[in-house]
GUKEBA-702470 format. One line per field, with one value per residue (C-alpha): residue number from 0; x, y, z. Coordinates in pm, whole numbers, plus 50000, padded with zeros to 5 digits. Layout:
num = c(NUM;...);
east = c(X;...);
north = c(Y;...);
up = c(Z;...);
This chain:
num = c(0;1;2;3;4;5;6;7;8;9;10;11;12;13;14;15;16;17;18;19;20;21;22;23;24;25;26;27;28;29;30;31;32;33;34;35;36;37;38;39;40;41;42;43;44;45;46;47;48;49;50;51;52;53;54;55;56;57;58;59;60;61;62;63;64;65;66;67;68;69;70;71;72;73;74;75;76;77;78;79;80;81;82;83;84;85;86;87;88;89;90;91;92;93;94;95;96;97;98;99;100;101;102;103;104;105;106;107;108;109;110;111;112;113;114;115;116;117;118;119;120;121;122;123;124;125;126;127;128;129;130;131;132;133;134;135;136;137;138;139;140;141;142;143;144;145;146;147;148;149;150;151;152;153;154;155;156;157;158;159;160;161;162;163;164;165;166;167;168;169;170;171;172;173;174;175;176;177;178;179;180;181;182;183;184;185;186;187;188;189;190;191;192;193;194;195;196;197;198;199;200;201;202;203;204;205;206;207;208;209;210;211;212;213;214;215;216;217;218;219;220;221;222;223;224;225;226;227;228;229;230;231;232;233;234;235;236;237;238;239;240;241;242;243;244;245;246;247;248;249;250;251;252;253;254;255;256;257;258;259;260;261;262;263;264;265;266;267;268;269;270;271;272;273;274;275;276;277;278;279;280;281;282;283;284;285;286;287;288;289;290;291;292;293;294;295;296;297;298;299;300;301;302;303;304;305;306;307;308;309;310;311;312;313;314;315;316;317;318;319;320;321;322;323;324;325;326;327;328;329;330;331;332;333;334;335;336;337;338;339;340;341;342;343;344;345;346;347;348;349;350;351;352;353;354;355;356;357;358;359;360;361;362;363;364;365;366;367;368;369;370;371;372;373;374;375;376;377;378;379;380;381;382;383;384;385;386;387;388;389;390;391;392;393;394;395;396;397;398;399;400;401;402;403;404;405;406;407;408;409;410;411;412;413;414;415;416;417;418;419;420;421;422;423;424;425;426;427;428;429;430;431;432;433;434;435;436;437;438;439;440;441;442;443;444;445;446;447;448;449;450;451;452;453;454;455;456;457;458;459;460;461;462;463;464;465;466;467;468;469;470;471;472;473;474;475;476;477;478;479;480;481;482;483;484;485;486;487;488;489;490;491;492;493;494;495;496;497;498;499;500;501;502;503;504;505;506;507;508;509;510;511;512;513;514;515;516;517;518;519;520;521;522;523;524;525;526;527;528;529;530;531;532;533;534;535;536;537;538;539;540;541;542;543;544;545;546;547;548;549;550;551;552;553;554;555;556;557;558;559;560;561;562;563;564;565;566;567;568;569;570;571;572;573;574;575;576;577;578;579;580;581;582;583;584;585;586;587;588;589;590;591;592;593;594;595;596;597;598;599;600;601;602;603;604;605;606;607;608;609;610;611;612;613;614;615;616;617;618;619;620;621;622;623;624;625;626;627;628;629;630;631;632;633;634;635;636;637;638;639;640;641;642;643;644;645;646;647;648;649;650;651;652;653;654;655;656;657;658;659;660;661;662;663;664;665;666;667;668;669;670;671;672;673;674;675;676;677;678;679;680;681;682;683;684;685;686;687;688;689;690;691;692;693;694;695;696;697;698;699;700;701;702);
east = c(50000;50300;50453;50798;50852;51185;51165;51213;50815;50706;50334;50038;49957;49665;49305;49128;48888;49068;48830;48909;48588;48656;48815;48993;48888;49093;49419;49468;49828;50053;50020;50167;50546;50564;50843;51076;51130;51473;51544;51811;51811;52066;52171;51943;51694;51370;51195;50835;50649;50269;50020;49658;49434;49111;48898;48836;48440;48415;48464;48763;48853;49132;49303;49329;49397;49699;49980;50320;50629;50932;51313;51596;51983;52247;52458;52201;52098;51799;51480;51364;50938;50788;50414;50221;49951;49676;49697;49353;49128;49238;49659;49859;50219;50500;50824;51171;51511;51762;52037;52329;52443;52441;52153;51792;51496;51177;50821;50463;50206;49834;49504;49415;49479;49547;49839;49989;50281;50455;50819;51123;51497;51676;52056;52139;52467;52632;52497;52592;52851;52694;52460;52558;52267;52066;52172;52205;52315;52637;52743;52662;52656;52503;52674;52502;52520;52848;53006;53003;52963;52642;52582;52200;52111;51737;51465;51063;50767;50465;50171;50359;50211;49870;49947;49800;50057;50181;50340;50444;50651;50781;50907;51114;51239;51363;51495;51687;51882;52059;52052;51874;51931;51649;51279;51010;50687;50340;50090;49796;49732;49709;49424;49635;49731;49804;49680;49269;49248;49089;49348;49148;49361;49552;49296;49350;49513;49146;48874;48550;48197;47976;47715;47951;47970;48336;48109;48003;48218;48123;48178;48553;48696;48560;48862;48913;48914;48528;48492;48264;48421;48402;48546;48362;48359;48650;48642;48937;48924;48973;49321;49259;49534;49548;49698;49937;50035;50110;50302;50531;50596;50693;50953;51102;51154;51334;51539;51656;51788;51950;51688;51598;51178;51163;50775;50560;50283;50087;50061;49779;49693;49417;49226;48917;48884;48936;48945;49291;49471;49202;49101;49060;48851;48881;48889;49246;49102;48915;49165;49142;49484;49306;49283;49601;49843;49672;49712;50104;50073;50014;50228;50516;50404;50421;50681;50971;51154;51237;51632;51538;51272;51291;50994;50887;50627;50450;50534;50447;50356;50259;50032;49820;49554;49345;49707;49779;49681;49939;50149;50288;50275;50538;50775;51078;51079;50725;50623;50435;50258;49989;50323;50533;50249;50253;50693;50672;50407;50585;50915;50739;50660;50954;51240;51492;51478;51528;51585;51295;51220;50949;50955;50869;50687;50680;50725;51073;51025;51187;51475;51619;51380;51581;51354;51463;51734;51822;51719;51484;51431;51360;51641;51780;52132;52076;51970;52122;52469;52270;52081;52325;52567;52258;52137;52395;52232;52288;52097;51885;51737;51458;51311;51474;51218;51198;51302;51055;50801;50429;50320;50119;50385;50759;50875;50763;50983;51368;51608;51813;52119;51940;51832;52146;52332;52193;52314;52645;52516;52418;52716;52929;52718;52800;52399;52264;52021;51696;51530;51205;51066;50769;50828;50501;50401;50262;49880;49838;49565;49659;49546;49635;49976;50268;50482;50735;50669;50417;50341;50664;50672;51002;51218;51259;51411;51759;51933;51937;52220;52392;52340;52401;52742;52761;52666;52970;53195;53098;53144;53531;53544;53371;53664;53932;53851;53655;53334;53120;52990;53329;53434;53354;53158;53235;53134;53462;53526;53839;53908;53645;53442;53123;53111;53107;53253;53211;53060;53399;53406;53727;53866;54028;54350;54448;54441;54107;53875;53577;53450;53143;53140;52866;53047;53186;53556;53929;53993;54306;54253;54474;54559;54564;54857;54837;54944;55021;55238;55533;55416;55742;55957;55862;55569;55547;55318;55399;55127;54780;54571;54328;54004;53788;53418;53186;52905;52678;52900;52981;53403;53639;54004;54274;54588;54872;54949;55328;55219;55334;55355;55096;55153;55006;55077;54829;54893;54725;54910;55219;55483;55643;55975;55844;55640;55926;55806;55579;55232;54893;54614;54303;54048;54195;53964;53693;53408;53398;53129;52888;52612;52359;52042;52058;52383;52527;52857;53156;53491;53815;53996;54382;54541;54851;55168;55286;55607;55791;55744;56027;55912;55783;55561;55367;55120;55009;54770;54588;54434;54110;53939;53585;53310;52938;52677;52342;52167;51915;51673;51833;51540;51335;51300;51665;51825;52180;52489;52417;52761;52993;53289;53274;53674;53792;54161;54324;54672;54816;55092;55280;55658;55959;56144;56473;56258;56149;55901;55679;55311;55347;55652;55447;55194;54854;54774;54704;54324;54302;54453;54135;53926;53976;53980;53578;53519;53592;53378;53112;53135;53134;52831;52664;52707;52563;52238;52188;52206;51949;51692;51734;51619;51318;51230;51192;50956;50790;50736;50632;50382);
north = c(50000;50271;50441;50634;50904;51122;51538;51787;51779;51937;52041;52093;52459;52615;52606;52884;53017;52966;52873;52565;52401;52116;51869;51634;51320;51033;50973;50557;50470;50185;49860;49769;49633;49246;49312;49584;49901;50038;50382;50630;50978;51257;51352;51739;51596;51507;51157;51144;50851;50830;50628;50540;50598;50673;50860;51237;51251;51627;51664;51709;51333;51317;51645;51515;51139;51064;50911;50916;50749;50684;50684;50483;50516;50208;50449;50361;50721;50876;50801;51084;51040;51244;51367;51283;51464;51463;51563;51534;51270;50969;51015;51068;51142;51148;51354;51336;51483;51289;51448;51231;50975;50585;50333;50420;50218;50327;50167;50381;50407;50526;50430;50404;49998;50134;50330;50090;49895;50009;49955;50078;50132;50415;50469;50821;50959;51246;51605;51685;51972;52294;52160;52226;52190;52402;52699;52693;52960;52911;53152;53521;53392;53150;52849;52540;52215;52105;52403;52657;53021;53157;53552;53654;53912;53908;54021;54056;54014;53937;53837;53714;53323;53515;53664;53538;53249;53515;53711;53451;53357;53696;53679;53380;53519;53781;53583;53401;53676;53577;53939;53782;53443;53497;53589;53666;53540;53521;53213;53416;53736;54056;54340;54639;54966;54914;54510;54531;54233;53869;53557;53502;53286;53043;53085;53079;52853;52692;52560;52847;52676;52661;52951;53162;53551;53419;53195;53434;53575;53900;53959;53736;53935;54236;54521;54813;54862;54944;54531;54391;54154;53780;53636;53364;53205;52936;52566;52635;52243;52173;52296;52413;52140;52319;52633;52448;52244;52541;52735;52392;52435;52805;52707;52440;52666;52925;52599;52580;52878;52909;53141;53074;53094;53241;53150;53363;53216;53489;53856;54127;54265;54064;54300;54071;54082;53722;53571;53395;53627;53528;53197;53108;53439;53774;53814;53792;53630;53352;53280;52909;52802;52510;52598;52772;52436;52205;52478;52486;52118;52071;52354;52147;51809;51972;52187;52121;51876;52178;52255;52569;52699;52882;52932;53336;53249;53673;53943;54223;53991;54251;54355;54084;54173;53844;53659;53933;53755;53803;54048;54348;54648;54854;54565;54631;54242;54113;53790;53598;53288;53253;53305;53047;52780;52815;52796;52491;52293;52389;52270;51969;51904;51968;51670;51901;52216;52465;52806;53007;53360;53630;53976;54268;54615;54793;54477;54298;53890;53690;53564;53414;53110;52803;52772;53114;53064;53451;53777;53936;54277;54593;54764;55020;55076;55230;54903;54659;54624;54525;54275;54078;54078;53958;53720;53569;53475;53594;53925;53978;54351;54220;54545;54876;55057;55017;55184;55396;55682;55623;55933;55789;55601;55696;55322;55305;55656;55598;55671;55391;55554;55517;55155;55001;55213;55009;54683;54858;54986;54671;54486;54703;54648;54272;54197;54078;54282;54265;54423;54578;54785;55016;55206;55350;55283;55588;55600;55239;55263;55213;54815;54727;54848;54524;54627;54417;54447;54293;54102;54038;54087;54282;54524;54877;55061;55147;55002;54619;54596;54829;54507;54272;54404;54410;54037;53971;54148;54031;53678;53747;53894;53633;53395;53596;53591;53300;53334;53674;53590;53589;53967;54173;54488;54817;55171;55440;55795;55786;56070;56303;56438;56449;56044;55765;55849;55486;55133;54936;54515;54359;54008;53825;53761;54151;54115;54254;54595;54724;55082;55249;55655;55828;56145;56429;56500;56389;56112;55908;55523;55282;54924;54597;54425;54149;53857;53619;53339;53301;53066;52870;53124;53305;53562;53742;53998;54352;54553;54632;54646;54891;54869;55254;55078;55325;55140;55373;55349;54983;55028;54991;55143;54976;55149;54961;55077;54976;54772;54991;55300;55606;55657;55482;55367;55363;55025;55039;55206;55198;54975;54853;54951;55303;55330;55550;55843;56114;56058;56253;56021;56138;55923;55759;55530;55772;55720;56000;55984;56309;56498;56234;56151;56319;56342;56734;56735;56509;56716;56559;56746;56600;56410;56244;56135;55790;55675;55389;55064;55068;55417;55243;55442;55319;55262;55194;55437;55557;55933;55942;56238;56297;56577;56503;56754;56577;56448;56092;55965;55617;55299;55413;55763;55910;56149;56035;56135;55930;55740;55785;55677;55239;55058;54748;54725;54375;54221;54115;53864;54008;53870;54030;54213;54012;53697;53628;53329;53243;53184;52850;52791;53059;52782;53068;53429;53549;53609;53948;53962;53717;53896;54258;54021;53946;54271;54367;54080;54161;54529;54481;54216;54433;54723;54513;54405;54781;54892;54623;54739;55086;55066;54842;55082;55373;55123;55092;55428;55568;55318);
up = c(50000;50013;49694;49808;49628;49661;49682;49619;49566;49351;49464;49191;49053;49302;49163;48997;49211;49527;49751;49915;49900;49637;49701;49465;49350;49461;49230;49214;49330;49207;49408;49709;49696;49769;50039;50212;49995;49987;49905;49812;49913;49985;50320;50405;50101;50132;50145;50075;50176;50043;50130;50085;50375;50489;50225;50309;50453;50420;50800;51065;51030;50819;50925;51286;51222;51389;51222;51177;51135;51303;51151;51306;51235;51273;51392;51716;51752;51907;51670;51451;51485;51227;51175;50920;50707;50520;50128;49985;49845;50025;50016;50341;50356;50552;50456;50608;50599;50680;50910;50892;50617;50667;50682;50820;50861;50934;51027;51036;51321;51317;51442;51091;51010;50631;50771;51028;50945;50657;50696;50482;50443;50330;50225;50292;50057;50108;50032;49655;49588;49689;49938;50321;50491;50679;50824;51221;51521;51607;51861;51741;51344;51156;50995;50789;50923;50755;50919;50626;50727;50616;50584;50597;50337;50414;50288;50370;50118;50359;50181;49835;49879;49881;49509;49191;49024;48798;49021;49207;48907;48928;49281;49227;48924;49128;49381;49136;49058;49390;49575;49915;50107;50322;50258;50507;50431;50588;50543;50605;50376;50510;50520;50583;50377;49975;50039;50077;49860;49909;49774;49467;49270;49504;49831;50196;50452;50557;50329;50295;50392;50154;50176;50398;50234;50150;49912;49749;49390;49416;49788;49725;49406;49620;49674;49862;50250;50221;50124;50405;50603;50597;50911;51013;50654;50708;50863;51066;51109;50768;50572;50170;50084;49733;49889;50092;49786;49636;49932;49932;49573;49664;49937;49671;49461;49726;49860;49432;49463;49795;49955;50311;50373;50694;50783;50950;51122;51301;51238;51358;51049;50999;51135;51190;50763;50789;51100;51090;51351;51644;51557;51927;52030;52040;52448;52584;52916;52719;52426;52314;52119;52017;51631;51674;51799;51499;51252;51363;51366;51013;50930;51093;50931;50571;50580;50858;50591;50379;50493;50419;50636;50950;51200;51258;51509;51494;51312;51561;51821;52094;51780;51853;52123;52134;52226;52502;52815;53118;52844;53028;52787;53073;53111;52877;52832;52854;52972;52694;52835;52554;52281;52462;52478;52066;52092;52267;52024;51740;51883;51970;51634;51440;51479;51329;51560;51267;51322;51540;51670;51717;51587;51763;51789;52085;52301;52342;52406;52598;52365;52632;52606;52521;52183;52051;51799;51695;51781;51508;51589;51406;51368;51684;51763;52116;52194;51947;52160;52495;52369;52152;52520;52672;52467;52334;52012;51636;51633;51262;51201;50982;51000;50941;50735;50379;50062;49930;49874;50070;50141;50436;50615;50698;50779;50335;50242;50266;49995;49839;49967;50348;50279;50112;50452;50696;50591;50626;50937;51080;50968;51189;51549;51459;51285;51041;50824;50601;50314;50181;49915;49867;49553;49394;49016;48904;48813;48986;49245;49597;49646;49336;49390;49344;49607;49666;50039;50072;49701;49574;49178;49065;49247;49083;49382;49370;49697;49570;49339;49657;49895;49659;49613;49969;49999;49816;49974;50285;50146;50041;50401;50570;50339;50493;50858;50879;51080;51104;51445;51563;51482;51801;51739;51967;51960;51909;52015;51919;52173;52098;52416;52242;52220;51986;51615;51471;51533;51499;51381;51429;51457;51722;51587;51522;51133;51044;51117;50975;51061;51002;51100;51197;51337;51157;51179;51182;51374;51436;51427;51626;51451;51620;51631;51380;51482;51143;51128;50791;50558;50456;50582;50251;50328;50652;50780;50662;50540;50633;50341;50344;50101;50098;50003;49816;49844;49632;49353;49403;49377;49645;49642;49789;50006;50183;50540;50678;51053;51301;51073;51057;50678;50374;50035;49757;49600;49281;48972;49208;49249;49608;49559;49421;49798;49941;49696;49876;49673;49763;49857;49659;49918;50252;50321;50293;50028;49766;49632;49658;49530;49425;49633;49996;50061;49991;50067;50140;50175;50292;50555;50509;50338;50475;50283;50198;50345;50303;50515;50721;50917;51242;51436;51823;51791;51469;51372;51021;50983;50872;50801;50675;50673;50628;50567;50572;50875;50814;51044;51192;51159;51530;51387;51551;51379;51260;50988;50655;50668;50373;50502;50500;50560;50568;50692;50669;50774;50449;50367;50162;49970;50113;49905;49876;49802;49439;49447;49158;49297;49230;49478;49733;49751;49654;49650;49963;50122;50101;49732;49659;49820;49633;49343;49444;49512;49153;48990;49202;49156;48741;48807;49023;48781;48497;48700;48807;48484;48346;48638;48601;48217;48393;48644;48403;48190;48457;48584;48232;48181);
């Protein structure tokens, strides 16, 4: 009675009409196998095990039919039990992703005699090239299961399951284009400014009962805030497997391209259109989580196999009144009781612990609760320092406003130079950043607006090629010192009275520093001491590189600073031996570009002279001076200095002079020479894309 089938599944297109309350006729499945069935699958893949079971009745039945099936290792590890689920018509399935390589055997269990029994073997191989697993905290960073680093370039698009198939196309199409590793999405759709819109196409999480005034076509394809509201119109008993088929196929496709779905599973704005925010009650006092655990359930059941997915239990979750009992709106950390209840079912139910957090508004949750994985927070650097130190947990700004130009709402109205800043920004207090865009299409009516936001479709705005380029150059970084949750973020004067002049990211070994000013003025920056080891007697630490990142104009320009010396020499166009020559230094690690967006003026102060390496200075120290004229409003509405100034400063191996080695004998180029090599691709790749979108944004805007 069992048919194996091996994933990636690939889930049917969602039905017209949307509504959920079909349901499909039983599909026949190939006979039962005479004996055993053995299986190959790939270690982090998926294997799908279908069976036939008890026909659906129309009722609860087959939704809360328990069954599931449990996975044994001969390595003699702890069992892996997995929920099953219902799929429609009479088909039941069980999906698993194997964590380790090596032989498995499994066996089913249910009340259901047509789902008792079934018993298997697997033979797990290793992951194929490219594939390391799922991406895990380790420390304050995140790493993938074989240990690769991982660096989050997120991004949200809330309601983009919700959208007609077309632009769903659109969105991975985007996505493709390999920009963000992370997308936050929403199962439920949302009734909320620019998105007063029913899920025609692809339908809701729950089936609608027949005769409800969801039912109804006219009242359905209704749009516009004045659409009447039809809460009340979904079995929350019974799932609309068709949409879920369909959001499976969605997160498939993200896992294809290396995008991370970071799932949403509650959010407030609802705002009683629906129903799906307060499914247990709208009275704090009385809440039942009832509907809410077997809703997370079968959320679990389908979905947890996906390496890819990470758990957002709220968006907002202080947002949510019906969910507040025993909150405390004055309590900088608020207990949560109804919020952990939901954390601990859906730990419960997912055997592979991925990644899990809550994201706020007003309210801060515990993330000291041993089922929080990072810190997602919107983005506020009074506050950002504290809580990483406290909670020792990678800290993600998912929220930092969004690039864009809604007249209603400032978190929708930064410049591309503001948005693309704050990764930069964030990078530098040791986080880990995300994305959004609400750029208006001229003579588009407000709900039928595509922003990316919250309905995905294409990206016109200016600030993604910005962070795409930054995503690489982060990834050379991240090559060079090894692990971003080990640099150690701290906030600089650098001797001025009137307080901190820079967030400051350096490494542990004394061979790497990142600033990020936020002060006006000339400030004198002290080096590390790297500490680097000869390589065959033949290379020896000498020089700190020093890399000036524009990251508007996507270049970076490269200096050599003598260790222990205050002067500089520009590398490029120059030879060493040539470094004892007094050259000016047109930018000293201080981005010069100016006059474009908000930014009004960028004026260096001094320039210092180059000298040659042997002048030893201690300590070490650069000059850095910079002058900005504009003042930005930081993500919480703070008025701050729009950086312009970005570094990167890195100890560099470099060949002593009386040494000629080819690069063969020297064994490789060193890190840092690969990593300006990156920085170069990615720039001219990153210039090419921008180019391509800007032509598509003025289409679009003169349509």
């Amino acid at each position: 009675m069992a048919l194996l089938l091996m994933c990636p599944v690939m889930a049917n297109g969602a039905q017209e009409g949307g509504g959920g309350a079909r349901r499909a006729a039983a599909s026949p499945l190939p006979p039962p196998p005479s004996a055993v069935t053995e299986s190959t699958v790939e270690r982090w893949a998926i294997f799908e095990l279908a069976l036939i079971g008890p026909a659906d009745d129309g009722t609860a039945a087959p939704f809360e039919l328990d069954f599931n099936a449990t996975f044994r290792s001969a390595d003699g590890a702890a069992p892996v039990v997995v929920r099953g689920f219902f799929d429609g018509a009479d088909v039941y399935k069980v999906r698993f992703s194997p964590p380790r390589e090596g032989r498995w055997n499994y066996s089913t269990n249910s009340a259901a005699p047509l789902l008792r029994g079934h018993a298997g073997g697997l033979t797990v191989t290793p992951a194929r090239s490219g594939n390391h697993g799922p991406v895990q905290s380790h420390g304050f960073g995140f790493v993938h299961a074989d240990g690769t680093p991982h660096f989050s370039v997120g991004t949200t698009s809330y309601q983009w399951p919700s959208q007609p198939l077309h632009r769903q196309a659109q969105t991975l199409e985007t996505l493709r284009r390999g920009t963000f590793n992370k997308m936050r999405m929403a199962v439920f759709p949302k009734w909320y400014v620019y998105n007063h819109a029913n899920p025609v196409q692809v339908g809701a999480a729950f089936e609608i009962t027949p005769g409800s005034p969801a039912a109804n076509a006219s009242v359905w394809g209704c749009v516009g805030e004045d659409c009447p509201s039809i809460a009340g119109s979904f079995d929350l008993r019974r799932f609309n497997v068709s949409y879920w088929q369909n959001f499976e196929r969605l997160v498939a496709e993200m896992q294809r391209s290396g995008v991370i779905a970071d799932i949403i599973a509650f959010h407030p704005y609802d705002r009683g259109h629906w129903g799906f925010d307060c499914m247990g009650g709208t009275d704090p006092a009385t809440y039942d989580t009832r509907h809410d655990k077997a809703y997370l359930r079968y959320l679990s059941a389908r979905l947890a196999a996906f390496s890819n997915v990470w758990w957002a239990m709220a968006n907002e979750w202080d947002f949510c009144g019906c969910k507040s009992r025993g909150v405390n709106a004055s309590a900088v950390q608020s207990p949560a009781p109804v919020w952990d209840d939901l954390f601990q079912t859906l730990r419960a139910e997912d055997p592979y612990r991925r990644q899990m957090s809550i994201h706020n508004g007003a309210l801060l949750y515990n993330h000291s609760q041993p089922w929080i994985t990072h810190v997602s927070l919107q983005g506020r650097e009074a506050t950002t320092a504290e809580l990483r130190a406290k909670f020792g947990k990678p800290v993600v700004w998912d929220e930092v406003r969004y690039e864009g130009d809604l007249p209603c709402c400032a978190w929708g109205s930064l410049s591309g130079e503001e948005e693309a800043d704050r990764f930069w920004w964030g990078a530098s207090l040791g986080v880990y950043v995300g994305h959004s865009e609400t750029v208006l299409r001229a003579g588009v009516p407000d709900d039928e607006q595509p922003l990316w936001w919250a309905k995905g479709g294409e990206l016109i705005g200016r600030s993604p090629a910005r962070i795409q380029w930054l995503r690489e150059v982060w990834r050379a970084a991240i090559s060079f010192v090894g692990d971003f949750g080990m640099l150690r973020p701290s906030q600089e004067a650098f001797g001025s009275p009137a307080g901190m002049v820079a967030n400051v990211l350096t490494d542990l070994h004394g061979r790497f520093v990142f600033l990020h000013f936020s002060r006006i003025g000339q400030w004198r920056i002290p080096l590390p001491r790297a500490r680097l080891e000869a390589i065959n007697h033949t290379l020896r630490p000498e020089m700190w590189q020093v890399a000036q990142l524009d990251y508007w104009s996507m270049t970076s320009s490269n200096f050599s600073v003598p260790l222990g010396s205050m002067s500089a020499t520009l590398e490029e166009g120059h030879k060493r031996e040539q470094a004892q020559a007094k050259v000016s230094i047109q930018d000293n690690c201080l981005n010069s570009w100016a006059g474009k967006g908000s930014i009004t003026e960028v004026q260096q102060v001094g320039r210092p002279e180059v000298a040659s390496s042997q002048t030893k200075v201690n300590p070490s120290e650069i000059l850095l001076p910079m002058r900005i004229a504009h003042h930005s409003l930081g993500p919480r509405g703070g008025p701050r200095p729009l950086s312009t100034s970005l570094c990167l400063l890195a100890a560099n191996e470099v060949e002593r002079a009386d040494t000629k080695k080819s690069e063969q004998q020297l064994g490789s180029v060193s890190a840092f020479s690969r990593f300006k090599a990156t920085i170069r691709k990615s720039h001219e790749s990153a210039t090419d894309a921008r180019a391509t979108r800007d032509v598509a944004a003025v289409q679009v805007n003169s349509s």
